[in-house]
C-alpha atoms as one frame of an Amber mdcrd trajectory, in Angstrom:
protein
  -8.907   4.749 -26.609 -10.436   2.286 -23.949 -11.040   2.885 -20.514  -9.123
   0.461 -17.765 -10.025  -1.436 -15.417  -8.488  -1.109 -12.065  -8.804  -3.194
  -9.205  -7.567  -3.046  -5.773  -5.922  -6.164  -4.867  -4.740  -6.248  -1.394
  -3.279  -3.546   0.725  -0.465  -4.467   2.740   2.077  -3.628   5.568   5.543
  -4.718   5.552   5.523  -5.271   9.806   9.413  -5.701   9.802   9.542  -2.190
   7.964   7.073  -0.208   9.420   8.063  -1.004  13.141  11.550   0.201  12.387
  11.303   3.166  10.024   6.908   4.106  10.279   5.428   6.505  12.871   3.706
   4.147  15.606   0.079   2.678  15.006   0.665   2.547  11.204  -1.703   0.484
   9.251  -2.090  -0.533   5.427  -3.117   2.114   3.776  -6.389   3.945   4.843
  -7.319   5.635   1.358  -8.044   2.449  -0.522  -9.617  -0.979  -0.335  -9.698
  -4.638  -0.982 -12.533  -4.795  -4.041 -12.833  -1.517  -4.985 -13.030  -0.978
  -8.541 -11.805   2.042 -10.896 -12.305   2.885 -14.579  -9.075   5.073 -16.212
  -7.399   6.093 -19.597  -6.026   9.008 -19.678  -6.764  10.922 -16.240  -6.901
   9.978 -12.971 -10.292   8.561 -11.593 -12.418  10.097  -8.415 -10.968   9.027
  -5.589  -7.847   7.585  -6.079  -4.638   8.301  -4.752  -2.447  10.834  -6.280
   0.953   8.628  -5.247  -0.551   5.601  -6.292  -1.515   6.800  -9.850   2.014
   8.054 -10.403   3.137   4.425  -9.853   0.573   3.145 -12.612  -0.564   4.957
 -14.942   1.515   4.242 -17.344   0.729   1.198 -17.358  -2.801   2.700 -17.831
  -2.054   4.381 -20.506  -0.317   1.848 -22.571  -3.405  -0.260 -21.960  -5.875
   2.103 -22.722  -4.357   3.290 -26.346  -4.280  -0.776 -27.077  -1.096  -2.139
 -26.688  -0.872  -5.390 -27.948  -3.058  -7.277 -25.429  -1.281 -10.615 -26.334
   2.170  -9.520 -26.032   1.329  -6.478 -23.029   3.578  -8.338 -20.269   1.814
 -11.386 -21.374   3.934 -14.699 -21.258   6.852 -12.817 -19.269   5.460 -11.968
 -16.063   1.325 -12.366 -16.453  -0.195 -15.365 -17.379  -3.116 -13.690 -18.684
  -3.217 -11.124 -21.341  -4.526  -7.785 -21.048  -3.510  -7.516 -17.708  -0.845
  -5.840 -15.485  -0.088  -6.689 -11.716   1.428  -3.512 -10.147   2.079  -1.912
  -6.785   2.123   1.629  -5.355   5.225   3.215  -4.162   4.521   2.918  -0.868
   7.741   1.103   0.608   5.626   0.504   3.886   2.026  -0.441   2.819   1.984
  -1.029  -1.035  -1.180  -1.236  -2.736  -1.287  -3.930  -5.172  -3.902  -3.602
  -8.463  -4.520  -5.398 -11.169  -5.115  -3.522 -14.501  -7.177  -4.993 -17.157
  -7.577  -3.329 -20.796 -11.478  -3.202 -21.714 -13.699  -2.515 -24.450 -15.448
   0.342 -22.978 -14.962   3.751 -25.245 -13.509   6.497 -23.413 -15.305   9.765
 -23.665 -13.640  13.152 -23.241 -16.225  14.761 -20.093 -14.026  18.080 -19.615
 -13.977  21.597 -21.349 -10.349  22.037 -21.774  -8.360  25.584 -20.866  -6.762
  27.104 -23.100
């Protein structure tokens, strides 16, 4: 298994959305932004957003336990293989990432309960 690389992309406010149906002085999302960078597999990293991991992660996962790289959305709606484009759920300020399947090992760095 592989770790993934995530990357935030843009955060964004739909305007048209927000004014009707958001609580006033909403902004794009305050948790994450533009350039940072996150390593996953199989947990969530440090600092990243509960709701927003929900919406990707399996995409993560698929990525981390090497599905096909070439064939992994490649060709149908990424040009570039290895990669995912995906959002948050966020109907009001999506996060967008890009996901990118690496060649660093994941390690397992937790005692688990039993």
């Amino acid at each position: 298994m592989n770790k993934v690389k995530i990357t935030v992309l843009k955060t964004t406010l739909d305007k048209e959305l927000a004014k009707e149906y958001g609580t006033g002085g909403l902004g794009p999302c305050p948790m994450l932004k533009e350039g940072q960078v996150f390593y996953a597999d199989y947990a969530k990293p440090d600092g990243f957003c509960d709701e927003a991991w929900k919406a990707i992660y399996q995409y993560v996962f698929a990525l981390s336990h090497g599905a096909d790289a070439n064939l992994f959305y490649y060709g149908d709606w990424i040009k570039k293989p290895g990669v995912a484009i995906c959002s948050c759920n966020d109907g009001l300020r999506p996060v967008i990432f890009k996901l990118e399947a690496t060649n660093k090992k994941s390690e397992i760095n937790y005692t688990p309960v039993r």
